[in-house]
C-alpha positions as CSV (number, residue, x, y, z in Angstrom):
1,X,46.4,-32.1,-60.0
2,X,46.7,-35.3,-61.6
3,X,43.8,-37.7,-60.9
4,X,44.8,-41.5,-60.2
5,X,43.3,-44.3,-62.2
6,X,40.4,-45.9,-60.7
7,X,41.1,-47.9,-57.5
8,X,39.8,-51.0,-56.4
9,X,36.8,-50.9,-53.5
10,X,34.7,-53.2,-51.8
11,X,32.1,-52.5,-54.3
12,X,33.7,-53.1,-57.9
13,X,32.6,-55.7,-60.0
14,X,35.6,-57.9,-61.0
15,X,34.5,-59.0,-64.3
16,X,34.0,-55.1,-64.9
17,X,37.4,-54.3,-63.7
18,X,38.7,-56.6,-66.4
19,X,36.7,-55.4,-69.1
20,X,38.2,-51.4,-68.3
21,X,41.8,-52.8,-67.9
22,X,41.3,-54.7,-71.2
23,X,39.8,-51.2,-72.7
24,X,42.6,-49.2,-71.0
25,X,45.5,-51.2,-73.1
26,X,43.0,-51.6,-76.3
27,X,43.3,-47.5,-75.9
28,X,47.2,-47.2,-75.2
29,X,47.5,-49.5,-78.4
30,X,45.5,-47.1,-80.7
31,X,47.4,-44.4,-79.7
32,X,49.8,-45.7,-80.8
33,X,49.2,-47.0,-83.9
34,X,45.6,-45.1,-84.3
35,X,43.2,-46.7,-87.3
36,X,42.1,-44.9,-89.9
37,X,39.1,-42.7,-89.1
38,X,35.8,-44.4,-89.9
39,X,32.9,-41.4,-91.0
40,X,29.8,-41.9,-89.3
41,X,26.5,-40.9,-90.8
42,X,23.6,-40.2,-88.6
43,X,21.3,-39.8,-91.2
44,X,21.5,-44.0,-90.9
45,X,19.9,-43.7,-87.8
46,X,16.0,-44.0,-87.5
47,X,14.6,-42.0,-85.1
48,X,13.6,-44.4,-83.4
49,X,16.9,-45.7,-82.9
50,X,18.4,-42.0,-82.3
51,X,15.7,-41.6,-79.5
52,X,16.7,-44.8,-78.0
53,X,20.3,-44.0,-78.2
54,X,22.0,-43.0,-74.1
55,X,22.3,-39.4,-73.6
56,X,25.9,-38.0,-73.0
57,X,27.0,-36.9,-69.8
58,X,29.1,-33.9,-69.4
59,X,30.1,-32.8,-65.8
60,X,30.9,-28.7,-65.9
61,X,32.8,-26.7,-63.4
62,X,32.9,-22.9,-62.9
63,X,35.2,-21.0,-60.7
64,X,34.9,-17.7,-59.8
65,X,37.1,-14.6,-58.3
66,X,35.7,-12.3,-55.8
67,X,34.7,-8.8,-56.8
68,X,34.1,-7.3,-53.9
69,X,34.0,-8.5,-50.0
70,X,31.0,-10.1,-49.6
71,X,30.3,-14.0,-50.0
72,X,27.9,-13.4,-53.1
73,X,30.2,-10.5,-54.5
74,X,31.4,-13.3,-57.5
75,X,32.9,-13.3,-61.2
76,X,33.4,-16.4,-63.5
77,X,36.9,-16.9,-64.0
78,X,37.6,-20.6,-65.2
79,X,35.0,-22.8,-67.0
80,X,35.7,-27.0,-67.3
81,X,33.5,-29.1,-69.1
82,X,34.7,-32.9,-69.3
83,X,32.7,-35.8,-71.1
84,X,31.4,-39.0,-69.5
85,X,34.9,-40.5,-70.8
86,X,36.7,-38.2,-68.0
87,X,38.5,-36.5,-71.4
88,X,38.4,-32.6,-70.9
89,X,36.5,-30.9,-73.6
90,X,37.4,-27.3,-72.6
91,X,39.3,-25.8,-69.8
92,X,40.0,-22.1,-70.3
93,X,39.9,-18.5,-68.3
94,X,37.1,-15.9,-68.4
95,X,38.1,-12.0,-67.8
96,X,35.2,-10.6,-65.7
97,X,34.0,-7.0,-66.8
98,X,33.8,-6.2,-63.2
99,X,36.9,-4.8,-61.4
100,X,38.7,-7.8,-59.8
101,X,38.6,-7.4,-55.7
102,X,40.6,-10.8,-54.9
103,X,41.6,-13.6,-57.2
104,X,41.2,-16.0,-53.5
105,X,44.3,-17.9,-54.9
106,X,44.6,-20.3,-52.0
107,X,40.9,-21.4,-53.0
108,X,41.2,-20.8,-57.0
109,X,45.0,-20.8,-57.9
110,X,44.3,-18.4,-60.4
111,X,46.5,-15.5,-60.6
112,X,46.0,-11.6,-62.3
113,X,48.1,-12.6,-65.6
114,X,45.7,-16.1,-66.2
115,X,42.7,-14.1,-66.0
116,X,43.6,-11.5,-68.0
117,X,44.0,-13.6,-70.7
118,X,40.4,-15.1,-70.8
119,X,37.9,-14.3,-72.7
120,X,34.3,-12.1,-72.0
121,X,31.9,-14.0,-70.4
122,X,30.1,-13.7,-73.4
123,X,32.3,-15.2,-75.4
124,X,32.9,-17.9,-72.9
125,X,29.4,-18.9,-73.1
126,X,29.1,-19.1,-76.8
127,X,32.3,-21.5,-76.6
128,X,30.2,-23.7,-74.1
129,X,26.9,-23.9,-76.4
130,X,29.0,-24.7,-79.3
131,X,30.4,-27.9,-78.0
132,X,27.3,-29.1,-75.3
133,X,25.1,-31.7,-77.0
134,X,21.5,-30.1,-76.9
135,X,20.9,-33.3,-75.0
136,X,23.6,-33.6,-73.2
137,X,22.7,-34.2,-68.8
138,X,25.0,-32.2,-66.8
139,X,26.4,-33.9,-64.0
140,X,27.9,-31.8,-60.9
141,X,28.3,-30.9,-57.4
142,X,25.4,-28.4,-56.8
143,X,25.2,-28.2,-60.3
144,X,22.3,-25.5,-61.0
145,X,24.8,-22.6,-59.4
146,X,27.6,-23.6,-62.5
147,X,24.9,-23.5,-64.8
148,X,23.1,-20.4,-63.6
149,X,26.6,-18.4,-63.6
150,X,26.6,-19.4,-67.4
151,X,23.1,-18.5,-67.9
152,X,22.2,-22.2,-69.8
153,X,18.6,-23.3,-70.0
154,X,17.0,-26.7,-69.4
155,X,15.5,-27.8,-72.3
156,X,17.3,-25.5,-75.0
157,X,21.1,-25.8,-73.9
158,X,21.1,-29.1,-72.5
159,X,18.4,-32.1,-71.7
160,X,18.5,-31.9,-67.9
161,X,20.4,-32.2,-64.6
162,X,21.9,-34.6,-61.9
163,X,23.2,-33.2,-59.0
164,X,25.3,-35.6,-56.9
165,X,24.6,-33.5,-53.6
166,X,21.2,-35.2,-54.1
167,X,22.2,-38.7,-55.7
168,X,24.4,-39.4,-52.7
169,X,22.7,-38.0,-50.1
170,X,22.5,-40.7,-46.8
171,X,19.2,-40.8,-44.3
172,X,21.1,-40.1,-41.2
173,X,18.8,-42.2,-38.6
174,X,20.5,-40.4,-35.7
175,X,19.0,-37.2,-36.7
176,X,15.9,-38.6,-38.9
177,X,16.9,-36.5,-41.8
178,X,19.0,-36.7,-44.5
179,X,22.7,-35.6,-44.6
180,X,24.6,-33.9,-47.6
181,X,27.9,-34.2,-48.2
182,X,30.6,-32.3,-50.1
183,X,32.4,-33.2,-53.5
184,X,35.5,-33.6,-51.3
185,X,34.2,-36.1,-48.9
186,X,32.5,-38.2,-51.5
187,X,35.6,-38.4,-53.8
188,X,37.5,-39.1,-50.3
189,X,35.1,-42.0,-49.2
190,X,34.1,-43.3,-52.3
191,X,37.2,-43.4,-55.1
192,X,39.9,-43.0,-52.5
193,X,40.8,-39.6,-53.9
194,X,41.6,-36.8,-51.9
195,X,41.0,-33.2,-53.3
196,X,43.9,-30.8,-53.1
197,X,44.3,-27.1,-52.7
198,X,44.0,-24.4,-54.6
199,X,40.9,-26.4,-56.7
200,X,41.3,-27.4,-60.3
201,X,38.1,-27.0,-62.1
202,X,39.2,-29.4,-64.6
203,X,40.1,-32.0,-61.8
204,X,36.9,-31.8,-60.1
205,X,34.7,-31.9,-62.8
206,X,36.7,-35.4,-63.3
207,X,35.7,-36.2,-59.8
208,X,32.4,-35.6,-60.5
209,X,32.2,-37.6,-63.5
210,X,33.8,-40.7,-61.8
211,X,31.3,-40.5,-58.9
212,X,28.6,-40.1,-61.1
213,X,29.6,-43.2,-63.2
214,X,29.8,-44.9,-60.0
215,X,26.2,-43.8,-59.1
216,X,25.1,-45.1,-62.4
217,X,26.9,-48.6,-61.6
218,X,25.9,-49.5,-57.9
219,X,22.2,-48.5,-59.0
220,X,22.1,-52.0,-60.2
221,X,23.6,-53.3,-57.1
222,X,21.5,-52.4,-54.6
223,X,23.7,-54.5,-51.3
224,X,26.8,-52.5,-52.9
225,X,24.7,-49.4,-53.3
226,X,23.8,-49.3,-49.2
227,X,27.7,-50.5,-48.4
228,X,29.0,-47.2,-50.1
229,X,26.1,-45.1,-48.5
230,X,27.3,-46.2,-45.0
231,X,30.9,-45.7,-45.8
232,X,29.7,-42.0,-46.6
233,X,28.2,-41.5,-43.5
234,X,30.6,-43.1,-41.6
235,X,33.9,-41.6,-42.5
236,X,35.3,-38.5,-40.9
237,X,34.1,-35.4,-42.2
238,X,36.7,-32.8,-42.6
239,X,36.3,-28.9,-42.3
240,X,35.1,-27.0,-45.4
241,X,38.0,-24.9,-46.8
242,X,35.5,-21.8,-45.9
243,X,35.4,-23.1,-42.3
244,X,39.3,-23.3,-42.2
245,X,39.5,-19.8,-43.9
246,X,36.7,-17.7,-43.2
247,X,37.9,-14.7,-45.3
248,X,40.6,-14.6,-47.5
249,X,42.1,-11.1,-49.0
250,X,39.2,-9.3,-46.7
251,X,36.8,-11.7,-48.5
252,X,34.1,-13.7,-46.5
253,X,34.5,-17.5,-48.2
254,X,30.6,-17.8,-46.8
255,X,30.3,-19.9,-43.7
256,X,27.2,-19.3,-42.5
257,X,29.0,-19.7,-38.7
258,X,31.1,-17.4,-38.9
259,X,29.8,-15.1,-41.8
260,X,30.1,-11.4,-41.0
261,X,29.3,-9.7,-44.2
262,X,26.1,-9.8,-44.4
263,X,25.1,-10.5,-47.3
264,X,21.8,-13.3,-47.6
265,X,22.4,-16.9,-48.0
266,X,20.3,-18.9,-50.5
267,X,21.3,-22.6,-49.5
């Protein structure tokens, strides 16, 4: 899916605007006549001005094929890592040792052929720590499960986390609690992007990135800030893709309604 170029909302700062359209054509021009490469040393850099330097965010995105029936019976299959530029470091498929039950193409769009041309998981994983800054933030939907299905460490892989479940999470006063929303709705309400089926780990970990950026920018604009956090909670939610397809290829998708595998839930 190809992702459209920012929009313009309610909340975009005009003079900010101009600066990303000037740095949009700046970047068409140097593509096509690119400068000469200028080598930079970091050994020029104090510490001091290392540790002062921004960390890089990187948004990752697993998806997985079912290996057996159950809502928790999972596999990595496809791994996306995209930089805080929205420019996709990696994107490539993962063959799971375990025997393949579905590959939930109307959720995934992977097929048997793409799979089996991945690499182990092992492998996969090694490609991941070779090109994440150690401190790199990760930036995601639910984040922690992508990382945990790589087995990456706080502290040793990369620096930390920022899940947007929690960043743009809205206190519902109705209900006097806080309501989550889904990478779906927030791309939907907030860039003006729709998500399509099957998913794109590639594309939604450039959905994440965008929001996130956006997160980063209305924190300093606190009037804009609330005027997005209302247009979350006030546009129309739609059904989850599990809600709309409970089980796929004999596989439960994990709606806790209308579950009937079995297996826990841990959310």
């Amino acid at each position: 899916q190809q992702l459209p170029p920012h929009q313009q909302h309610f909340w975009n700062d005009p003079q900010q605007q101009q600066q990303q359209q000037q740095q949009q054509q700046s970047q068409s021009q140097q593509q096509q006549h690119p400068p000469p490469p200028q080598p930079m040393m970091m050994s020029m850099l104090t510490p001091m001005q290392m540790a002062n330097m921004p960390p890089p965010y990187f948004s990752i995105d697993v998806e997985c094929v079912a290996t057996g029936p159950k809502h928790n019976q999972r596999a990595v299959a496809q791994i996306a890592l995209v930089d805080q530029f929205e420019r996709v470091v990696l994107n490539f498929y993962v063959k799971p040792k375990e025997k393949v039950f579905s590959y939930l193409p109307q959720l995934t769009g992977l097929t048997e052929k793409q799979v089996n041309r991945g690499v182990s998981l092992e492998q996969a994983v090694q490609i991941v720590r070779s090109v994440l800054p150690k401190n790199a933030v990760l930036v995601g939907q639910n984040i922690l499960k992508d990382v945990q299905w790589l087995g990456l460490i706080e502290g040793k892989d990369f620096a930390s986390l920022q899940d947007l479940s929690g960043l743009w999470r809205v206190f519902n006063e109705k209900y006097k609690s806080y309501t989550y929303f889904s990478l779906h709705h927030e791309a939907k309400s907030l860039l003006g992007i729709t998500q399509q089926e099957p998913h794109n780990p590639a594309t939604d970990a450039i959905l994440s990135i965008r929001l996130f950026m956006l997160y980063k920018q209305l924190e300093r604009r606190p009037s804009d800030m609330a005027r997005a956090r209302k247009a979350l909670l006030a546009a129309e939610i739609d059904p989850s893709f599990a809600k709309k397809n409970p089980t796929i290829d004999g596989v439960c998708m994990g709606n806790k309604k209308t579950c009937k595998c079995g297996a826990p839930f841990f959310f």
